[in-house]
C-alpha positions in Angstrom: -77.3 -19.1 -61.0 -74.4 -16.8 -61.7 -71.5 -16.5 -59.6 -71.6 -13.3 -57.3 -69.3 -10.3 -57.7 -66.2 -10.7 -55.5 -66.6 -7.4 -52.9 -66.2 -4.2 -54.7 -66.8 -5.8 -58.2 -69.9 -4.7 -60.3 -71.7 -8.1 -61.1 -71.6 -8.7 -64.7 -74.1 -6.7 -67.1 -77.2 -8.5 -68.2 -77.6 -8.4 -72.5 -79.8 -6.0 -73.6 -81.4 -8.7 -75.8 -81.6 -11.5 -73.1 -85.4 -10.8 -73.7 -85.3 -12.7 -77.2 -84.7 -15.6 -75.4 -81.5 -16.3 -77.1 -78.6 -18.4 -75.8 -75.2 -19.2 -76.8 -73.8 -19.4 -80.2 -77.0 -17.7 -81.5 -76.8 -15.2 -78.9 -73.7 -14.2 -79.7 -73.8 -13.6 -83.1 -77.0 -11.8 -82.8 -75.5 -9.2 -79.9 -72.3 -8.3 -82.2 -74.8 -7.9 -85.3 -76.4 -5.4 -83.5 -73.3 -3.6 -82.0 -72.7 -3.4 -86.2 -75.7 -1.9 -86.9 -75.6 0.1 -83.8 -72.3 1.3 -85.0 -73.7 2.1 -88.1 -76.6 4.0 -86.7 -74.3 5.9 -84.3 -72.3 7.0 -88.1 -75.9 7.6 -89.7 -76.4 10.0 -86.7 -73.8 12.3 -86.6 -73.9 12.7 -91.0 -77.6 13.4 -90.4 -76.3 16.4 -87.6 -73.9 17.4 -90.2 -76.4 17.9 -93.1 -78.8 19.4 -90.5 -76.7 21.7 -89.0 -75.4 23.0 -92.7 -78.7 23.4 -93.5 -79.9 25.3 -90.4 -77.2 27.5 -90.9 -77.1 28.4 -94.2 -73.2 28.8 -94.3 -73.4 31.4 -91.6 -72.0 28.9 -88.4 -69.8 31.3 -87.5 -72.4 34.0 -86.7 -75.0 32.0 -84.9 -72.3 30.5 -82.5 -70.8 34.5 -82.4 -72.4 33.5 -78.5 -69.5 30.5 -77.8 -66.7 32.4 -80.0 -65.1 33.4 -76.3 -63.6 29.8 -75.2 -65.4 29.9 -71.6 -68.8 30.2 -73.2 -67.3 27.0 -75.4 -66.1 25.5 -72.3 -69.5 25.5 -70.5 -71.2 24.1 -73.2 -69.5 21.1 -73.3 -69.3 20.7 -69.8 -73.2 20.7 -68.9 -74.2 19.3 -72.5 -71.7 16.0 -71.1 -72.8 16.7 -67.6 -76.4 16.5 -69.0 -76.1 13.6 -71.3 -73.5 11.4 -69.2 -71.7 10.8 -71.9 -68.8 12.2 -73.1 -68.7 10.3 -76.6 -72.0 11.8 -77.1 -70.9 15.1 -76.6 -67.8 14.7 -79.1 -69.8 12.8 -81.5 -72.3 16.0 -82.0 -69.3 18.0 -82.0 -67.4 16.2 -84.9 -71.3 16.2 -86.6 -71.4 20.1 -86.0 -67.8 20.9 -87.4 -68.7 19.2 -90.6 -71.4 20.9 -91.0 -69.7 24.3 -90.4 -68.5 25.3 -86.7 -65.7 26.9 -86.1 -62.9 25.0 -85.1 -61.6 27.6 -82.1 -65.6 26.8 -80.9 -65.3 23.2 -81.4 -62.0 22.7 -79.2 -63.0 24.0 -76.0 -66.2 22.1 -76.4 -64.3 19.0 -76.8 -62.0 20.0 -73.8 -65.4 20.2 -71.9 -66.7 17.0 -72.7 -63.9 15.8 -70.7 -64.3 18.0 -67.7 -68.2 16.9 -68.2 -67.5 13.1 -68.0 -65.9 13.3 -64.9 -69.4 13.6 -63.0 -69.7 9.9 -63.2 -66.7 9.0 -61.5 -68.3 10.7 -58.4 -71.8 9.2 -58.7 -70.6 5.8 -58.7 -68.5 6.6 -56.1 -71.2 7.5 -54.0 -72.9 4.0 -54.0 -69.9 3.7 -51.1 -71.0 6.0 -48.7 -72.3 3.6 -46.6 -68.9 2.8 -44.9 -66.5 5.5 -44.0 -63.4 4.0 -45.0 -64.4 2.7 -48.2 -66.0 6.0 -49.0 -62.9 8.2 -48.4 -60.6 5.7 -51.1 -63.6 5.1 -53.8 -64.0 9.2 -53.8 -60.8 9.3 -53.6 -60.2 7.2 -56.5 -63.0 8.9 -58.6 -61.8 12.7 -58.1 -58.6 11.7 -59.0 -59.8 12.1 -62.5 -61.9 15.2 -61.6 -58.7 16.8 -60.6 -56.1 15.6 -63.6 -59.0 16.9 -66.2 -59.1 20.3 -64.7 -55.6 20.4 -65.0 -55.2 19.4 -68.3 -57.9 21.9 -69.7 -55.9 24.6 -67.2 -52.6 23.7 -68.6 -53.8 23.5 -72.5 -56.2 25.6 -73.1 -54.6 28.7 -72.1 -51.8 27.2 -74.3 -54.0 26.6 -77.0 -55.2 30.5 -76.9 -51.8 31.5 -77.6 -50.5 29.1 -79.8 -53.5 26.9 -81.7 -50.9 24.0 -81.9 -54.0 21.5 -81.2 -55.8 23.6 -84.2 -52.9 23.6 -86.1 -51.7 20.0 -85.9 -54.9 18.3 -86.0 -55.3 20.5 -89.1 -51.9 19.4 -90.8 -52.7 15.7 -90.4 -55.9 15.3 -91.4 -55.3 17.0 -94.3 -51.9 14.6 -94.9 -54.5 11.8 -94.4 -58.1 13.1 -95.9 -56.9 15.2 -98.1 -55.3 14.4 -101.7 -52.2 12.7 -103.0 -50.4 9.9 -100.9 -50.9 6.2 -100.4 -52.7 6.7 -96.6 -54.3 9.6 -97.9 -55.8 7.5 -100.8 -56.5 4.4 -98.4 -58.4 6.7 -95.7 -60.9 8.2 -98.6 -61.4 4.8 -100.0 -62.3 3.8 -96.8 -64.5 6.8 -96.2 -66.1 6.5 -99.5 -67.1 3.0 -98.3 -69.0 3.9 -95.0 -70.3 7.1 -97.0 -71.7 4.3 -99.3 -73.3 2.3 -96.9 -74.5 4.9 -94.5 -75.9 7.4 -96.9 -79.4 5.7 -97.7 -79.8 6.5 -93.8 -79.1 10.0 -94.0 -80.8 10.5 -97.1 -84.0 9.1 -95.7 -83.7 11.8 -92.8 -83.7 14.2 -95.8 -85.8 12.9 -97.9 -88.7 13.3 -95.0 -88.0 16.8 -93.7 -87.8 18.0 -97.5 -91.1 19.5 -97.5 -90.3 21.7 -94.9 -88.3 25.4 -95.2 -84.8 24.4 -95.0 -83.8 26.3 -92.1 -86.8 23.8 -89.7 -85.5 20.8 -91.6 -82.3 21.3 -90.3 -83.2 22.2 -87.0 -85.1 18.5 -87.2 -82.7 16.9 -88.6 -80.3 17.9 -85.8 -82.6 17.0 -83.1 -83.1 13.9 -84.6 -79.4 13.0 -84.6 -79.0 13.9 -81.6 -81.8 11.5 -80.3 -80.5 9.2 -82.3 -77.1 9.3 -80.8 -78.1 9.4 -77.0 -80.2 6.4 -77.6 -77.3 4.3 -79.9 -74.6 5.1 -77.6 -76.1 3.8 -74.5 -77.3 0.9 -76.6 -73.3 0.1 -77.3 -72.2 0.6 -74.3 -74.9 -2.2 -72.5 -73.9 -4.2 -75.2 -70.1 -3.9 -74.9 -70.5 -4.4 -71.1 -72.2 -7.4 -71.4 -69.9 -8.9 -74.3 -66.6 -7.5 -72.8 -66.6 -6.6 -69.5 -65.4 -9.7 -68.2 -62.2 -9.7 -70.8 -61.7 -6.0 -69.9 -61.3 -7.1 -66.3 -59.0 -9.9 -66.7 -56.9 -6.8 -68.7 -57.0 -4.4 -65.5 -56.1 -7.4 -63.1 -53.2 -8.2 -65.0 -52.0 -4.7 -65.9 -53.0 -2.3 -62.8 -50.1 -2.2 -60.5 -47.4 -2.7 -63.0 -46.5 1.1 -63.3 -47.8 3.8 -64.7 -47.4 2.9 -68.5 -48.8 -0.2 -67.5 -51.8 1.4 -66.1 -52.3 4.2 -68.9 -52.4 1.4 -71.6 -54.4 -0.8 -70.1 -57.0 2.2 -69.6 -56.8 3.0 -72.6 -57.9 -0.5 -74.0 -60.3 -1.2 -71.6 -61.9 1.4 -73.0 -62.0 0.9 -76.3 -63.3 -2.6 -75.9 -66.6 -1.6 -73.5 -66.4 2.0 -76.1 -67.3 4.0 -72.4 -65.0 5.7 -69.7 -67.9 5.6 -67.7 -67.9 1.5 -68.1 -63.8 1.3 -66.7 -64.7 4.0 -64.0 -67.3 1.4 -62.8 -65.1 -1.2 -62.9 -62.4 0.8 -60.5 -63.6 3.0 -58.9 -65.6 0.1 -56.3 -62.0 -1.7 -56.6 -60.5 0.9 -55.3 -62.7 0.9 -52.6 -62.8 -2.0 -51.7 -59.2 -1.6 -50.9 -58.3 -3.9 -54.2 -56.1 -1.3 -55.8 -54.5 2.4 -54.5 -55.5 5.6 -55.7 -51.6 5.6 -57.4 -52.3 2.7 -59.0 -56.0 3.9 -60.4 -54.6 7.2 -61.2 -52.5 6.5 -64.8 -55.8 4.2 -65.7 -58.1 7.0 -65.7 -55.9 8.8 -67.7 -55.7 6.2 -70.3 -59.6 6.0 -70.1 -59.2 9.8 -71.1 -57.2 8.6 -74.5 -59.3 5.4 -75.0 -62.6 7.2 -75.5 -61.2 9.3 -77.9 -62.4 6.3 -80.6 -65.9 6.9 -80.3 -65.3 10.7 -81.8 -62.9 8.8 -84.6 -65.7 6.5 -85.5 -67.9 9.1 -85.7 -65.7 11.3 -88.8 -65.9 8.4 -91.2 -69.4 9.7 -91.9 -68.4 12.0 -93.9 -66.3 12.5 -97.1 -64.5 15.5 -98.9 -64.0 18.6 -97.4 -66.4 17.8 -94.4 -64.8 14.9 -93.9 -61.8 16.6 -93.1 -62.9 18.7 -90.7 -65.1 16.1 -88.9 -61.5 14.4 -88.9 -59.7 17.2 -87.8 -62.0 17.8 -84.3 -62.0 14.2 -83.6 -58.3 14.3 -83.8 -58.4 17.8 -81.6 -60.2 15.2 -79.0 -57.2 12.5 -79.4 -54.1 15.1 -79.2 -55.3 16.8 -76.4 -56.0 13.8 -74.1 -52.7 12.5 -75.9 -50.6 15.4 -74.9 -52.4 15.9 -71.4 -50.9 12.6 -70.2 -47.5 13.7 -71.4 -46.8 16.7 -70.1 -49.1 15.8 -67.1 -47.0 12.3 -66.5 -44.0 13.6 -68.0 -43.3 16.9 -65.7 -42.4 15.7 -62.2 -43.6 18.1 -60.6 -47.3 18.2 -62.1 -47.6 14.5 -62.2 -48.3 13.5 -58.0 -51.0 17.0 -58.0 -53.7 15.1 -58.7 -53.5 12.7 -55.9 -52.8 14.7 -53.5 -55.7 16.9 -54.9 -57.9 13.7 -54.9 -56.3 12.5 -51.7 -57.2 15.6 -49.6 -60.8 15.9 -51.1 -61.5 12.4 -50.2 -60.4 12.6 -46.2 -62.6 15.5 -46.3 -65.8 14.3 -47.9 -65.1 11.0 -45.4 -65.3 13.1 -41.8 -68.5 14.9 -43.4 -70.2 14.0 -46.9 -71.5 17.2 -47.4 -68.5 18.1 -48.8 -69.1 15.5 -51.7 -72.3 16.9 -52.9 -70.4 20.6 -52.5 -67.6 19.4 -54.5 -69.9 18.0 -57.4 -71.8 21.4 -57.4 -68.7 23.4 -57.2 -67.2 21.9 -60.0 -70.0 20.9 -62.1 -72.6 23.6 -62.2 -70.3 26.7 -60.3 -67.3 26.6 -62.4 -69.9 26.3 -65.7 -71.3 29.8 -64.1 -67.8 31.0 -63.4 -66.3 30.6 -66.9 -69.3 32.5 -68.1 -69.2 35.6 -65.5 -65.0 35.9 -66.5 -66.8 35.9 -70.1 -69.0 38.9 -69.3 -66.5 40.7 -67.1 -63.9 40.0 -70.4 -66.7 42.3 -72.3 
């Protein structure tokens, strides 16, 4: 029998392919061939989007998004599509798919910045497995809103800033063209290395083609997009069991050791845990019922959701190298939109003084509140998630 979870722990994630009856060494090997292959899948995915979304469009992205060109509209749509999907990396994934195949970048970035505002949704869900016992309710939501309340105010802060001054556009720009583009030894390395998952992943892709070629182009690249986007809900779920089950317990031995040591501490071990289990939503389950459980503070779970912010970033990263040339450049380019904002976020969030304690209190207020009545939980989550969408689009409409 396995041990049981220590109170507030999640007990440790079954392997998705416990069913083949496989055990130890052979296990093993087995589960990380298929994190490969799901890896590869997951790159197969978003080139398929890419070619599907080029197609469908006919060079003419621009004016079928003319819809999202205002950044609230842009917003939204990352917000429910990550809402809807639970899955942040999804959501960036199709975005890095969709800006090699032709979307505009000032369309792409809010969507990104959504994705993160989406993802936040979780947080609160898990939390709510608490609710049971007042006082462990009010520090687990507590705990979880904390990261509602820092990613509203990073997409407050840098979006407006991005309106006026496209720096993320601009720098994400500049260096993935100094490492994509020509000339240079990382430049050079970077599209050998592209070249090489081009060369491994392209059968895939070119099967998707190969079997929507007898219909008009425009329908075969509407079904190629739907069928990397199915492809990518089911593959990322897949890696993320998979990581759980192969990682999780490492990852915890990280956030034991590292939580409480100071904010740096905390923002780099987020960051880690998170690209080991590839999910925020995996280290928000692993806090969030810690926190609860009285096991850590609020303070000391607050710089660890932010490095879960910079740690999920990878997925998106992973996700460029399916391309090569001038889309794989701009597949680069919003992935690296993804990582500078989450990057510069935490600094100017953590570095200003007086920004960096708003979110707990924010978080700390909303969580004695939802504790004396939980209504004010399910208003929050409706507020945030599915008001604010509706919001950004009214401004849109009243903005002509």
């Amino acid at each position: 029998m396995p041990p049981e979870a220590e109170p507030g722990e999640a007990s440790a994630p079954r392997n998705p392919l416990r069913v083949l009856g496989l055990s130890g060494t052979a296990e093993s090997w087995v589960s990380w061939i298929s994190v490969a292959v799901a890896v590869w899948i997951l790159i197969t995915a978003v080139s398929v989007i890419g070619d599907g979304f080029s197609a469908a469009t006919g060079g003419q992205a621009e004016e079928l998004f003319q819809f999202a060109t205002n950044p609230f509209v842009a917003l939204t749509i990352g917000i429910l599509a990550t809402v809807g999907t639970q899955s942040s990396s999804t959501t960036t994934s199709i975005v890095v798919g969709l800006a090699a195949g032709g979307l505009p970048m000032e369309i792409a970035i809010p969507m990104l910045m959504g994705a993160n505002l989406g993802t936040t949704v979780t947080n609160t869900l898990v939390s709510m497995g608490m609710a049971g016992n007042k006082e462990q309710f009010r520090r687990a939501f507590s705990a979880a809103s904390v990261h509602d309340f820092y990613n509203i105010m990073a997409v407050a802060i840098l979006l407006p800033v991005e309106l006026l001054t496209g720096f993320l556009d601009t720098t994400s720009e500049a260096v993935s063209g100094a490492v994509s583009g020509d000339g240079g030894i990382v430049a050079a390395a970077f599209t050998a290395f592209g070249d090489a998952v081009k060369a491994v992943t392209s059968p895939g892709a070119d099967f998707f083609e190969w079997a929507v070629s007898p219909l008009p182009e425009v329908w075969g690249g509407i079904v190629l997009i739907a069928v990397g986007v199915a492809l990518i809900l089911l593959v990322i779920g897949f890696i993320g069991n998979m990581m759980k089950s192969l990682m999780v317990g490492r990852a915890k031995k990280i956030l034991h050791g590292a939580i409480g040591r100071g904010p740096l501490s905390g923002i780099g071990s987020g960051t880690v845990i998170t690209m080991i289990v590839q999910s925020s939503s995996t280290t928000t389950s692993l806090v969030v019922p810690l926190a609860g459980s009285g096991a850590f503070t609020i303070r000391q779970i607050y710089p660890f959701t932010v490095g879960a912010n910079i740690g999920t970033t990878l997925t998106a990263l992973i996700a460029s190298f399916a391309f090569t040339g001038i889309e794989g450049q701009l597949a680069l380019q919003a992935a690296l939109v993804h990582l500078f904002f989450n990057v510069t976020a935490a600094i100017v969030i953590f570095g200003l003084p007086f920004l960096r304690p708003l979110p707990v209190k924010g978080a700390t207020w909303l969580g004695d509140l939802c504790a004396q009545r939980r209504i004010w939980a399910v208003v929050w989550v409706v507020s945030v998630f599915v008001v604010l969408p509706l919001v950004f689009i009214a401004l849109t409409t009243a903005l002509g």
